[in-house]
N, C-alpha and C positions, 0 to 999 in steps of 0.2 A: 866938777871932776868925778864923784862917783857916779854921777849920769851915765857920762863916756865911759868910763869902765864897764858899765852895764853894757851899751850897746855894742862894745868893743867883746866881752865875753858873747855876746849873744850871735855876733858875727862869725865868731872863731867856732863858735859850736856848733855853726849851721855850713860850716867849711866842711867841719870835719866829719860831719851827717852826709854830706855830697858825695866824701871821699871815701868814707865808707861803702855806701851804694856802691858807687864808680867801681871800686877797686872789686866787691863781689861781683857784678854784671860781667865786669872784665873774666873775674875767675870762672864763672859760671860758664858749663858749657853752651853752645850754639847748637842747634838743629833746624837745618833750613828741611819747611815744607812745599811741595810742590804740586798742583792739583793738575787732574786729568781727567775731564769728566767729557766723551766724546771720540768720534772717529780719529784715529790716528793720520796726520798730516803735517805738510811742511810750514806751516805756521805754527804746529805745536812742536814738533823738532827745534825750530828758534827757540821758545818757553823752553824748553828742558835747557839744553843748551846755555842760554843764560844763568838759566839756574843754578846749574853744576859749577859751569864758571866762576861765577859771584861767588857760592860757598869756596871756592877753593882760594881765591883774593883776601875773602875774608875772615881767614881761619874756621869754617864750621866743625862742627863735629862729626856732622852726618847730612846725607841729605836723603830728606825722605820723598818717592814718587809714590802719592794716595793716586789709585787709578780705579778707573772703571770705566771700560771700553768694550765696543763690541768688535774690534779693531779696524785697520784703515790700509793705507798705500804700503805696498814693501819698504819703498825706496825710502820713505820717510819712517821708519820701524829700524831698517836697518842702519839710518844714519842716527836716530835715540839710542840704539844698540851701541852704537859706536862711542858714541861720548860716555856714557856706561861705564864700557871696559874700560877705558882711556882715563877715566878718572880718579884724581890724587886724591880723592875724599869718598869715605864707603858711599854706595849708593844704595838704600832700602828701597824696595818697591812694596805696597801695600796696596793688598787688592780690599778699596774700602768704600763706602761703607756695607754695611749688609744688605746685600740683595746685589751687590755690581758685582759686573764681570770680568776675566781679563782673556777675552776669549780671540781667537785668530794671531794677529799681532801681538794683542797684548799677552798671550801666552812666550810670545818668545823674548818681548821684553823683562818680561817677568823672573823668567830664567836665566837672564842674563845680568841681574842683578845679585850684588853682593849678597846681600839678604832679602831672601822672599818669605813675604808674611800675606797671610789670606785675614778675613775677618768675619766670622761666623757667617753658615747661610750665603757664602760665595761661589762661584764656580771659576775655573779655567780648563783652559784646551781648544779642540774644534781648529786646530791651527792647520787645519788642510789647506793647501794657498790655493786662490782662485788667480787666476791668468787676468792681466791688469791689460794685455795689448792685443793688438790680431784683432782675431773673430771673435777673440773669447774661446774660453776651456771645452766649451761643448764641441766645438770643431778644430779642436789640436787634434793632430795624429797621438798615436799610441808613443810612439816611439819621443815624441815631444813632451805628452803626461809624465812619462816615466823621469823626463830629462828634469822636469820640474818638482818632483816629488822627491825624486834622490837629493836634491838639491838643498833642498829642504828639508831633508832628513837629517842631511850630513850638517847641516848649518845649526838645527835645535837638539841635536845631540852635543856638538861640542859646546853649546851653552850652557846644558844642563853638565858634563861632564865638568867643565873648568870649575865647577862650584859645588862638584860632590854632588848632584842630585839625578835623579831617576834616567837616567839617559833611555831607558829602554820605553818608557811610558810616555819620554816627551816622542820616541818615533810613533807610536800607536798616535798619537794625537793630532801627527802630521796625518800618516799611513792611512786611521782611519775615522778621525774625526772624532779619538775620544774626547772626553768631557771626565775632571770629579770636582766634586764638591772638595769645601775645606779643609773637615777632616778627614778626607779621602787621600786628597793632597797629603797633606801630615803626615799619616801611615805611611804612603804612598814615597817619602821623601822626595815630594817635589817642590813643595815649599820648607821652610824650615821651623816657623813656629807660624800659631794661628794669635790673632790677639784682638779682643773683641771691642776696643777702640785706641786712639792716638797713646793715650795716657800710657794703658796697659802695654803698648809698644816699645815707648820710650823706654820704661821699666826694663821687660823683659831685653831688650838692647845692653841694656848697662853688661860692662865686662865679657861680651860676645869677641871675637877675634876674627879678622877677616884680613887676605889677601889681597891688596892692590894688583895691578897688572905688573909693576916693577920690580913684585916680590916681596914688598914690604908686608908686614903681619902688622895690623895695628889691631888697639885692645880697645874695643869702645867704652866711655866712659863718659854715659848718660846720665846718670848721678844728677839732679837738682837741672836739668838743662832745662834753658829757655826756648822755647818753641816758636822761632820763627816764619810766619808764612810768606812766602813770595808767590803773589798771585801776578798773572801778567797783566801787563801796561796796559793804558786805554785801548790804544793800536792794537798792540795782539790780540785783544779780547775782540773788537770790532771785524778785523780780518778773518781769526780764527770764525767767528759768527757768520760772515759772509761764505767763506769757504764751501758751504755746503750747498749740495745737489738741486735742491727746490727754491734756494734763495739766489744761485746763479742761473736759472731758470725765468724765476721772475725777473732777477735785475734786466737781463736778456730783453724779456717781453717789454719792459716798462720801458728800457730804450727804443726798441721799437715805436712802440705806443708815441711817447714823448715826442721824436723823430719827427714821425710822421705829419702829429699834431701841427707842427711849427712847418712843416714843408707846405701844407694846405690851410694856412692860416699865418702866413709869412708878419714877424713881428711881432708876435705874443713873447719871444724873446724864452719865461718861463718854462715853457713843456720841451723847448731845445735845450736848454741849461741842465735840466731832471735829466732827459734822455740823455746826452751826452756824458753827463755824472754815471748814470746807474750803466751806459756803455763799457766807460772804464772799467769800473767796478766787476762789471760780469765779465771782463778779460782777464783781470787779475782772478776769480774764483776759478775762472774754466783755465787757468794756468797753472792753476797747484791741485784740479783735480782731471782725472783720469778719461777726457774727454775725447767724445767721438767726431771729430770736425766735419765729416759729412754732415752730421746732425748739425753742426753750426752752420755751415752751408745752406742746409734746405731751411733752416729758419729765416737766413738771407733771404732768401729764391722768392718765400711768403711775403717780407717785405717788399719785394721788389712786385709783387706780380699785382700786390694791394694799392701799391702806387699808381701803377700800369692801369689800373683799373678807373682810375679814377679821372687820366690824365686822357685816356683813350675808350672808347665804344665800345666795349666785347659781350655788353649784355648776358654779363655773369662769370664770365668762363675763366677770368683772370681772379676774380675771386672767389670759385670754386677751386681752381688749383692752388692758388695761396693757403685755403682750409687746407688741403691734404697735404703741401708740401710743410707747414706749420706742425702740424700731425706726426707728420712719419718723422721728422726733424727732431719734434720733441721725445718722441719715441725710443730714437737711438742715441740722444746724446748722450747719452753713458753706458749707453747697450753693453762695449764692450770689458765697464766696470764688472765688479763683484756687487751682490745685492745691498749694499751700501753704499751704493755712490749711484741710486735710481731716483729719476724725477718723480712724485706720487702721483698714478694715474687721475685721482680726483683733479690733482690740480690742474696736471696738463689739460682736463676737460675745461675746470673753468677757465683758463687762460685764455682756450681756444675760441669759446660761446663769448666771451666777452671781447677779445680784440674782435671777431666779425662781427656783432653787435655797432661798437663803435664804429667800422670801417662802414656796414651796413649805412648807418646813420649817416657816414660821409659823404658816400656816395651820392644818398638819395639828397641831399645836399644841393652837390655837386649836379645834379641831373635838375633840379628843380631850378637851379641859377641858369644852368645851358637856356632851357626853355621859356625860361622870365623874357619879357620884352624889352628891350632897352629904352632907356630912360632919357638917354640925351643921344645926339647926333641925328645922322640921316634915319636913321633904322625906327627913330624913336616916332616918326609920323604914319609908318604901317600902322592901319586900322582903326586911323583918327577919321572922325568928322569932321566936313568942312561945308561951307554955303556957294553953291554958283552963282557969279557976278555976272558975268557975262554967257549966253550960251552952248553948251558943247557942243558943237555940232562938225567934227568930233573935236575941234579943239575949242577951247576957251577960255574964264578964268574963274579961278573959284579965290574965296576968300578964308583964312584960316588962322586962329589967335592973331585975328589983326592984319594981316599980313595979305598980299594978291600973291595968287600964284597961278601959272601958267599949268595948265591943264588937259589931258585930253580922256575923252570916255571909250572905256572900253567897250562899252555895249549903247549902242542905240543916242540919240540923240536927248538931251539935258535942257531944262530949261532953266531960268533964272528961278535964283530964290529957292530951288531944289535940293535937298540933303545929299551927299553922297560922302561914300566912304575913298579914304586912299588905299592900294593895292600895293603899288611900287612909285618906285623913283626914278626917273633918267634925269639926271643930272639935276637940272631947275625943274624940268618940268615932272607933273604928278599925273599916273595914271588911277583914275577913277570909275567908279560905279555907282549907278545909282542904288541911295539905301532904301530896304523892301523894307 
């Protein structure tokens, strides 16, 4: 009996250690974090998105966006913009850690958040928009720049105005591509405090007051808060990774490459499976990025012209225009991007050298089978040796693996027991010459 009572106190005591815990964890507040390390896109609009969500399902306290960007697509800026404003839980953005930026996009997300904090050694601004469609900003009219700068002026001014901060600095930023530092910002009130890591964040948060979009004032109370990360899912991290300019570029090539391999080597099964994989794949990148379908086109054209080449005799000319249609292809697929949505010249080189490398090598392949002599059928007796049986005179019969066959000479008369070569074939009978 006093056993059991042991073990029965020692039960109840480790009840009440649980509930303890439990019941603090519960009290303690929540702060969900959120990373952003990269071009702004509609795979990372999903990530925010969920994010802000989740904290609002599950009581947070805050949610914090640590960013550092050199910024991305409007359409996707302005739809993280949107969940933002919309949200029933403050939203921190944090330009972090030292040395990142929140520069183009991420200036205006920035300002559109409840609290903007910088983190020593930061910059924001440069938020001039570059034209994502057309020809591109270099060949807008006048009258079209201006349409897109007012645009833009009137959109990060009332960001920066809804939340009390510098409206006038955020249009210079648009207007003419300012830039400041952190505690330039601060002075500047474009951000609202500077805080030179997470910790000192959460701190300087505690008892802050901020306006929701419904009008609510809540009082933040960061106090002892647990710092929750939510990093994105396998998927969004693998997607988000794909998304980009020189990795949809390749996938591009590599289907090509794959494709092709399996088209001229019918049944390897592998480099069709690859190619068709990394196809998809670079549909979905050149879907969520800002792409020039001409340029997807003329990398077609290079496929097609590389095949042609090999299926037919052009003695070069269909794989010379394949190189340049490849080229200019690769060239513009994002020509009419901003300088962050660009294939890197190196690579488009090496891409280039190595699929016609490859194809090179297929060809000559391809050329050295045409001209191999056939191994079985009729074809396969041109340029065999055979013994005369009987003599040509011009017909008669030679002998050959064994076999009689009816023959006639093309030049001059044949005697028995004489070597000669075969020329052609009419049907049964072989035409022959004598061997010099």
């Amino acid at each position: 009996m006093p056993r059991i009572s042991r073990i029965l106190l020692i039960l109840i005591g480790l009840l009440l250690a649980v509930s303890i815990v439990a019941h603090a964890q519960t009290e303690s507040p929540r702060i969900d974090v959120l990373t952003v390390k990269g071009t702004i896109n509609p795979v990372l609009t999903d990530y925010i998105e969920r994010g802000i969500e989740q904290a609002e399902e599950t009581g947070a306290s805050a949610v914090i966006i640590q960013m550092d960007t050199p910024g991305g697509l409007d359409t996707a800026m302005r739809d993280i913009i949107q969940s933002i404003i919309n949200a029933r839980v403050p939203v921190v953005v944090y330009v972090s850690p030292a040395g990142a930026r929140a520069a183009s996009a991420g200036a205006y997300i920035t300002l559109a958040a409840h609290v903007a904090v910088m983190a020593p050694n930061t910059a924001i601004g440069a938020a001039t928009p570059v034209a994502l469609g057309g020809d591109g900003e270099a060949q807008m009219s006048e009258e079209m720049k201006n349409k897109v700068i007012n645009d833009a002026i009137a959109y990060i001014r009332d960001l920066a105005s809804r939340q009390g901060r510098n409206a006038e600095w955020a249009e210079r930023a648009v207007r003419d591509g300012s830039s400041a530092t952190s505690q330039e910002a601060l002075t500047l009130n474009v951000v609202d405090m500077v805080a030179s890591d997470l910790d000192t964040l959460v701190a300087q948060l505690n008892g802050r007051t901020v306006t929701l979009i419904d009008g609510r004032e809540l009082t933040l109370n960061t106090e002892g808060a647990v710092i929750n990360y939510v990093g994105m899912k396998l998927v969004e991290d693998f997607l988000y990774t794909i998304a980009d300019p020189n990795i949809a570029y390749l996938l591009l090539s590599l289907a090509m490459l794959g494709i092709m391999v399996e088209i001229f080597n019918p049944g390897l099964i592998f480099p069709g499976v690859v190619g068709a994989i990394s196809l998809l794949l670079a549909f979905f990148s050149l879907g969520v990025l800002p792409v020039n379908w001409a340029g997807v086109l003329l990398i077609a054209l290079a496929f097609g012209l590389f095949v042609g080449e090999v299926l037919t005799t052009t003695f070069g000319l269909f794989t010379a225009g394949g190189v340049v249609s490849l080229v200019i292809g690769s060239l513009i697929l994002f020509k009419s991007a901003s300088p962050l949505f660009k294939v890197d010249s190196w690579l488009i080189a090496a891409v280039t050298i190595s699929l016609t490398a490859v194809f090179a090598f297929v060809i000559n392949r391809a050329i050295r089978a045409h001209r191999k002599q056939a191994a079985t059928g009729r074809e396969e007796l041109i340029g065999k040796r055979a013994v005369v049986k009987e003599a040509l005179d011009p017909e008669g019969t030679v002998f050959y693996k064994g076999e009689r066959w009816a023959a006639i000479s093309e030049k001059g008369r044949i005697e028995a027991d004489e070597e000669v070569i075969i020329t052609a074939m009419d049907g049964l009978i072989l035409n022959v010459v004598r061997k010099e």
